[in-house]
N, CA, C and O atoms as a GROMACS GRO file, in nm:
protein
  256
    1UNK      N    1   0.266  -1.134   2.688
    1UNK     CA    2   0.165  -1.044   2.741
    1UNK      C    3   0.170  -1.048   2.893
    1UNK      O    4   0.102  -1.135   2.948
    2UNK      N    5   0.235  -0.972   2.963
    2UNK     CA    6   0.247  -0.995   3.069
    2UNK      C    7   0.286  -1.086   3.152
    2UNK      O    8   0.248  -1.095   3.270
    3UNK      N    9   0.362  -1.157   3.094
    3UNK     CA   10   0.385  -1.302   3.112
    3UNK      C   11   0.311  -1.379   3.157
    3UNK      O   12   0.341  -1.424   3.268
    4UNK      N   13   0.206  -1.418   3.102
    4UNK     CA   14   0.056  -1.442   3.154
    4UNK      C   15   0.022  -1.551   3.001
    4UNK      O   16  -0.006  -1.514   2.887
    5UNK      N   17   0.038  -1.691   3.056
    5UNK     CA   18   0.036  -1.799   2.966
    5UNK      C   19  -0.118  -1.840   2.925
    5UNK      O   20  -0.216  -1.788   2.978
    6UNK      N   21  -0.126  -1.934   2.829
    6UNK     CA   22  -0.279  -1.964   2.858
    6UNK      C   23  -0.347  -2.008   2.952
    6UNK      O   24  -0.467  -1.982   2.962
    7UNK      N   25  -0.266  -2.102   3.060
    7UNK     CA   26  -0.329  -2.134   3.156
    7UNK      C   27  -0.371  -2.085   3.217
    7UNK      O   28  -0.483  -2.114   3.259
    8UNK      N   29  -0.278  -1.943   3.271
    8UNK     CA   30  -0.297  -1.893   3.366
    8UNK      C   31  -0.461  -1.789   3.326
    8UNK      O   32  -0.554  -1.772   3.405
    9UNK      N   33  -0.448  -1.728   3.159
    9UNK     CA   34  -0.541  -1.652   3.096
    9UNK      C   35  -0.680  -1.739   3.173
    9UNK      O   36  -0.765  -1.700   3.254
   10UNK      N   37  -0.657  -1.870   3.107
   10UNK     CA   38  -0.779  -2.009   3.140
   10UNK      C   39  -0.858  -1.968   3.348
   10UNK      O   40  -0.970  -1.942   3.393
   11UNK      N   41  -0.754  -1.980   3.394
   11UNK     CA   42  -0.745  -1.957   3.561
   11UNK      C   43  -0.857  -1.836   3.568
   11UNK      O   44  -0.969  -1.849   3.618
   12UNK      N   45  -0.809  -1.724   3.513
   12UNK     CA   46  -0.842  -1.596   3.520
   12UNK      C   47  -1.042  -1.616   3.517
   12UNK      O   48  -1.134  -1.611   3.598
   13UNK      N   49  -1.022  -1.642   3.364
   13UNK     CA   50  -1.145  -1.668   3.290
   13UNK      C   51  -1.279  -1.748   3.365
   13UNK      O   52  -1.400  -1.732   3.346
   14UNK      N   53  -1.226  -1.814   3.432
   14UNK     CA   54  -1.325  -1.924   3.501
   14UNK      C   55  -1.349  -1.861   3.646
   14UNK      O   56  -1.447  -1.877   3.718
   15UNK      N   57  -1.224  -1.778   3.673
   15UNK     CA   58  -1.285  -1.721   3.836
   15UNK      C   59  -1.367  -1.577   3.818
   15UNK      O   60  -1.444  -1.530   3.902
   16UNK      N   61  -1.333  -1.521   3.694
   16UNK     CA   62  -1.438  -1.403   3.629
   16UNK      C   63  -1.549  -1.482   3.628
   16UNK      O   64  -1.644  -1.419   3.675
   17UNK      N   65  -1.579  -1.598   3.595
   17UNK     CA   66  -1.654  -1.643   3.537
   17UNK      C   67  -1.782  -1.726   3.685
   17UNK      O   68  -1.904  -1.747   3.687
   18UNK      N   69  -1.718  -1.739   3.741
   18UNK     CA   70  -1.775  -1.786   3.839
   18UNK      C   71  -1.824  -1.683   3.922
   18UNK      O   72  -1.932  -1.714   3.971
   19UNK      N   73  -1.764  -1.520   3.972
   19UNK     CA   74  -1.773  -1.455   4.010
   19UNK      C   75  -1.905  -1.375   3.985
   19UNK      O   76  -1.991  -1.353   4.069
   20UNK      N   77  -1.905  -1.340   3.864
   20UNK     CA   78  -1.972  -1.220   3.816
   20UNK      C   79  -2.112  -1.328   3.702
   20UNK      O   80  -2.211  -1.265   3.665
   21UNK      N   81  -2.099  -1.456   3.667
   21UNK     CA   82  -2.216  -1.524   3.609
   21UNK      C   83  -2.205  -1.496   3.453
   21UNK      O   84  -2.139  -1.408   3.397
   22UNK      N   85  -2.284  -1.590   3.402
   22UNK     CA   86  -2.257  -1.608   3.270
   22UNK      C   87  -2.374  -1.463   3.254
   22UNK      O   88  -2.387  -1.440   3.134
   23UNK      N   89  -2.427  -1.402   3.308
   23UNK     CA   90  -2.499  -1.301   3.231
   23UNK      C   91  -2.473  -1.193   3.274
   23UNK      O   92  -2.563  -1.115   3.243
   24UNK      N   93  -2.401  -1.150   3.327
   24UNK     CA   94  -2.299  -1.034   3.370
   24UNK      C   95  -2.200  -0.988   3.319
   24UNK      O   96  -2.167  -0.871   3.302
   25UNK      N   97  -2.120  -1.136   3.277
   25UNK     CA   98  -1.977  -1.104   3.219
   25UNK      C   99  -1.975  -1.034   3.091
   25UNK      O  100  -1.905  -0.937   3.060
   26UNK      N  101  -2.054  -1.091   3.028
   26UNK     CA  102  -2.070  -1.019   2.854
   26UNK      C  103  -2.051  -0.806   2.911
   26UNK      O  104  -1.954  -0.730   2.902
   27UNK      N  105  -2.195  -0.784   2.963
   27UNK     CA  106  -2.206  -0.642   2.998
   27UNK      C  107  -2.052  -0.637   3.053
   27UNK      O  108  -1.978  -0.591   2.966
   28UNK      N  109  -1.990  -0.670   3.162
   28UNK     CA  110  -1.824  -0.602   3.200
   28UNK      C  111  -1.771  -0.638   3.098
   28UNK      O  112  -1.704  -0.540   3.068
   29UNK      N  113  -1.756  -0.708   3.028
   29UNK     CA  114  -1.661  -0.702   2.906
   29UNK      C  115  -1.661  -0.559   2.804
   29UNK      O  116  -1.574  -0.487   2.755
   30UNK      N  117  -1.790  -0.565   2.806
   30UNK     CA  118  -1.848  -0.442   2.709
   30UNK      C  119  -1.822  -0.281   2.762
   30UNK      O  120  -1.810  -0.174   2.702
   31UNK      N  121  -1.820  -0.323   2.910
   31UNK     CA  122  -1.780  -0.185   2.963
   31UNK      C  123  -1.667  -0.122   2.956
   31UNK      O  124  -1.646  -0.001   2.947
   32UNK      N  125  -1.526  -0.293   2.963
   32UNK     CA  126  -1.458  -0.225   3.005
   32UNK      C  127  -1.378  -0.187   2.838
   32UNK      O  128  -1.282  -0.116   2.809
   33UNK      N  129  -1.445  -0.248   2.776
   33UNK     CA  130  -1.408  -0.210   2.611
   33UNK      C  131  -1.410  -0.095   2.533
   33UNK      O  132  -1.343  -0.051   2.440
   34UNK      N  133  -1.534  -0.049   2.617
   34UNK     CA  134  -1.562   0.087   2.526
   34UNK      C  135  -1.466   0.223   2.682
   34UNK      O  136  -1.449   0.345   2.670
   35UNK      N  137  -1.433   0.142   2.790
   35UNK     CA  138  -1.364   0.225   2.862
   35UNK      C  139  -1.254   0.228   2.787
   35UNK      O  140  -1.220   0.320   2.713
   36UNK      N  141  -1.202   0.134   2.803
   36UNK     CA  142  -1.066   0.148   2.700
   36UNK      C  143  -1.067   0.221   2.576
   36UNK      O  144  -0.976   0.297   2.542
   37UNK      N  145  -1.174   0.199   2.507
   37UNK     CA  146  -1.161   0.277   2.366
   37UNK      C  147  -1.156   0.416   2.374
   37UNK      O  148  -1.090   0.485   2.296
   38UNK      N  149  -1.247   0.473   2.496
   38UNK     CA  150  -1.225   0.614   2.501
   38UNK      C  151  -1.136   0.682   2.555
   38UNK      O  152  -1.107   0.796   2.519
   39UNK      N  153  -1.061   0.594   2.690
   39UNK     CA  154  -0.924   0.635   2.695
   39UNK      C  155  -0.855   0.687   2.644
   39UNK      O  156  -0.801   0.797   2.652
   40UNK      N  157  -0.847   0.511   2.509
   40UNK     CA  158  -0.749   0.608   2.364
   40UNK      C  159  -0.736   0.696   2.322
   40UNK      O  160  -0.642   0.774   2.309
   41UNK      N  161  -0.902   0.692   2.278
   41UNK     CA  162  -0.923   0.819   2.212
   41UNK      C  163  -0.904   0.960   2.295
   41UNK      O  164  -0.854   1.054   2.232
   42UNK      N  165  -0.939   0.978   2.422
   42UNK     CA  166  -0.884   1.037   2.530
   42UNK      C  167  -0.744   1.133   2.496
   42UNK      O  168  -0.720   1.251   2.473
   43UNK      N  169  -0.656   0.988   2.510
   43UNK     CA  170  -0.508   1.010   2.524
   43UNK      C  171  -0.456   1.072   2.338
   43UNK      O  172  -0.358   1.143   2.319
   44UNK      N  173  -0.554   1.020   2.220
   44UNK     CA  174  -0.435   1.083   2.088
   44UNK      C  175  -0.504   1.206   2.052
   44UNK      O  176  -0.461   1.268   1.954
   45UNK      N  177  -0.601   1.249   2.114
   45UNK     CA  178  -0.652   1.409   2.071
   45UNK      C  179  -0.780   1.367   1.994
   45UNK      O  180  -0.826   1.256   1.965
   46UNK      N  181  -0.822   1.492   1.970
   46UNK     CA  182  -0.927   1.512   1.848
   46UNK      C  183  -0.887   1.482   1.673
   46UNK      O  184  -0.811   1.549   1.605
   47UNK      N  185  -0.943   1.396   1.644
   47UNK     CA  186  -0.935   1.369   1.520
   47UNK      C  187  -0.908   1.518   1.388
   47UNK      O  188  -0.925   1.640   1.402
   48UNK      N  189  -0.872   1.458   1.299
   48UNK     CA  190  -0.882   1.565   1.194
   48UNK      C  191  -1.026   1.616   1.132
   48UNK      O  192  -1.055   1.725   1.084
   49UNK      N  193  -1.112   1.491   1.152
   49UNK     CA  194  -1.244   1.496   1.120
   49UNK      C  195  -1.345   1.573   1.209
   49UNK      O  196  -1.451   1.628   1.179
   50UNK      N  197  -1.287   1.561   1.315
   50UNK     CA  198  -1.393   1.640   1.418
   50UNK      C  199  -1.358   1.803   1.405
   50UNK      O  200  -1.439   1.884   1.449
   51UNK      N  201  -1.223   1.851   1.338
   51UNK     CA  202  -1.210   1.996   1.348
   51UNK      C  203  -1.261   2.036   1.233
   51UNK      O  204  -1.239   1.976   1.128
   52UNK      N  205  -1.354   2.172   1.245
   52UNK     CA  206  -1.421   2.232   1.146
   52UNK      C  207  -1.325   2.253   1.016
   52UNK      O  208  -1.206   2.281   1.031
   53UNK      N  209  -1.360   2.244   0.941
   53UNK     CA  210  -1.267   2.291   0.805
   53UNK      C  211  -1.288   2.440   0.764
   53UNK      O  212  -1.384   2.507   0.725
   54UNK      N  213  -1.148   2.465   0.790
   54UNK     CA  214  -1.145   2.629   0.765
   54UNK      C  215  -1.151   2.665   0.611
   54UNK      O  216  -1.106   2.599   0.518
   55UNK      N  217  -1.231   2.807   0.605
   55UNK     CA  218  -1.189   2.868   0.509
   55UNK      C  219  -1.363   2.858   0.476
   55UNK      O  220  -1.401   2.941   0.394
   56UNK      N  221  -1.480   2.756   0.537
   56UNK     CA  222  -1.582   2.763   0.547
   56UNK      C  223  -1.648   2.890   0.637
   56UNK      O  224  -1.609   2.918   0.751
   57UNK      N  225  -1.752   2.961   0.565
   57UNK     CA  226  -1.811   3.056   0.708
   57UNK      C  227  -1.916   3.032   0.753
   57UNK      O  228  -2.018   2.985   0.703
   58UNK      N  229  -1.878   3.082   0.900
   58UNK     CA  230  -2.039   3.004   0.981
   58UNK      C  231  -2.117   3.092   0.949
   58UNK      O  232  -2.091   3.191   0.882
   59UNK      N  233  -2.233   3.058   1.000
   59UNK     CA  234  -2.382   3.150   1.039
   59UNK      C  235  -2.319   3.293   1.089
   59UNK      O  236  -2.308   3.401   1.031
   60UNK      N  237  -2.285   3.252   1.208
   60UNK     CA  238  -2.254   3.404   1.328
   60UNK      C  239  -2.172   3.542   1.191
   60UNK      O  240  -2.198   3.662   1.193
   61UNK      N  241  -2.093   3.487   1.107
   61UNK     CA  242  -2.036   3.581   0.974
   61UNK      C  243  -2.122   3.653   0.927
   61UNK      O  244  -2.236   3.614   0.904
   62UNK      N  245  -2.074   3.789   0.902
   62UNK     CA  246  -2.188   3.855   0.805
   62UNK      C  247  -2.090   3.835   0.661
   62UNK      O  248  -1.970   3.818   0.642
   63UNK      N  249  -2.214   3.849   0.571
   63UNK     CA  250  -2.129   3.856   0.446
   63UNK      C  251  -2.104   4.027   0.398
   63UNK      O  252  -2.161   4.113   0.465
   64UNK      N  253  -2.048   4.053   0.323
   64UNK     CA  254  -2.075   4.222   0.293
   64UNK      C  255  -2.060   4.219   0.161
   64UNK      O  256  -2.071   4.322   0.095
   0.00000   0.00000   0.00000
């Protein structure tokens, strides 16, 4: 992973940790999690689920 051992992970962790406080870090973790998640989702498109299913008619349709 980046060539980034445990120690160094350990290093990381404790100067986050010292930086930002044990009651801070949780919230940036959380931020940058759901940043990331929407990225993803961002970057692979709209789901199959989110597109209307055709062959249904809306309201705005008249029937005849």
């Amino acid at each position: 992973m980046f060539g980034l051992g445990l120690p160094e992970l350990i290093i990381i962790l404790v100067i986050l940790l010292l930086l930002f406080g044990s009651t801070k870090l949780p919230k940036l973790t959380r931020s940058i999690g759901d940043s990331a998640r929407e990225l993803r989702e961002g970057f692979e498109g709209p789901k199959k689920s989110d597109k209307p299913a055709q062959g249904n008619k809306t309201t705005d349709e008249k029937t005849v």
